[in-house]
C-alpha positions as CSV (number, residue, x, y, z in Angstrom):
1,X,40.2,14.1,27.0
2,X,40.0,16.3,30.0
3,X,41.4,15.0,33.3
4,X,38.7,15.6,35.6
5,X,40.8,14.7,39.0
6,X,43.7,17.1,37.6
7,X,41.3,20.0,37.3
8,X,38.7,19.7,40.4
9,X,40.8,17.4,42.4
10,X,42.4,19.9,44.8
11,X,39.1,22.0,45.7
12,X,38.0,18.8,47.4
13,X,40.8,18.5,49.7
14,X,41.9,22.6,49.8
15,X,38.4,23.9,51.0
16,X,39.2,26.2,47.8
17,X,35.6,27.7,46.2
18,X,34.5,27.2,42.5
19,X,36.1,30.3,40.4
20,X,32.6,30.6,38.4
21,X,30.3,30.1,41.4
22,X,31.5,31.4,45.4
23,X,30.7,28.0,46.7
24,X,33.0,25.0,47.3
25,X,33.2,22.1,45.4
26,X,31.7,18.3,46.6
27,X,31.9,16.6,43.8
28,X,32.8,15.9,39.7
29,X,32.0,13.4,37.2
30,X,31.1,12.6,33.5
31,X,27.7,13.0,32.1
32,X,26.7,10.7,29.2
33,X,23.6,9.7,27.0
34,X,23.8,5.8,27.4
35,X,26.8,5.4,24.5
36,X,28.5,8.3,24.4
37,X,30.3,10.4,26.9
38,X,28.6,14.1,26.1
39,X,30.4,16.4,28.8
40,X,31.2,16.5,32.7
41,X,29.4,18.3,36.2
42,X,31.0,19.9,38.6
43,X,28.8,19.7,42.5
44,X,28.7,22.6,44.7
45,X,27.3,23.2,47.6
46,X,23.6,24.8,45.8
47,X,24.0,24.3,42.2
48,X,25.4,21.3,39.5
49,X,27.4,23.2,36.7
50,X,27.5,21.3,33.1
51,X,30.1,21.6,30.7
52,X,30.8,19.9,27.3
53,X,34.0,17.0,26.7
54,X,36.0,20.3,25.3
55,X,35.3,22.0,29.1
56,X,32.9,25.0,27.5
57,X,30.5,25.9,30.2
58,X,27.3,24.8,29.2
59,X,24.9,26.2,32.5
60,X,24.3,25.7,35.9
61,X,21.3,24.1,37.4
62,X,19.9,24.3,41.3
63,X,20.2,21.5,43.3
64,X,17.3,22.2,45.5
65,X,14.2,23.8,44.4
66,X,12.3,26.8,46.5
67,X,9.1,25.4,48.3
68,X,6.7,28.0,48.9
């Protein structure tokens, strides 16, 4: 299993931006489907990035929405 605080832990405390994405990182945490863990998210600033329990990059999904 992947140690999420070993991973993402410093680029809360280090200001340090997301190597994928240029924005910094507010928060991590395990995605499930009500049994099963089925991956993790990573927070930044705009966007929520999803990746499987293995830590393949699944995609990344807006935060907000455009109102126009």
């Amino acid at each position: 299993m992947i140690n999420l605080h070993e991973r993402y832990g410093h680029y809360l405390t280090t200001g340090r931006k997301h190597d994928r994405i240029d924005e910094r990182v507010i928060a991590y945490g395990w995605t499930d489907d009500g049994k099963d863990l089925t991956g993790y998210y990573v927070l930044t600033e705009n966007h929520r990035l999803l990746y499987s329990t293995k830590g393949d990059y699944i995609g990344m999904e807006p935060l907000f929405c455009e109102v126009h």
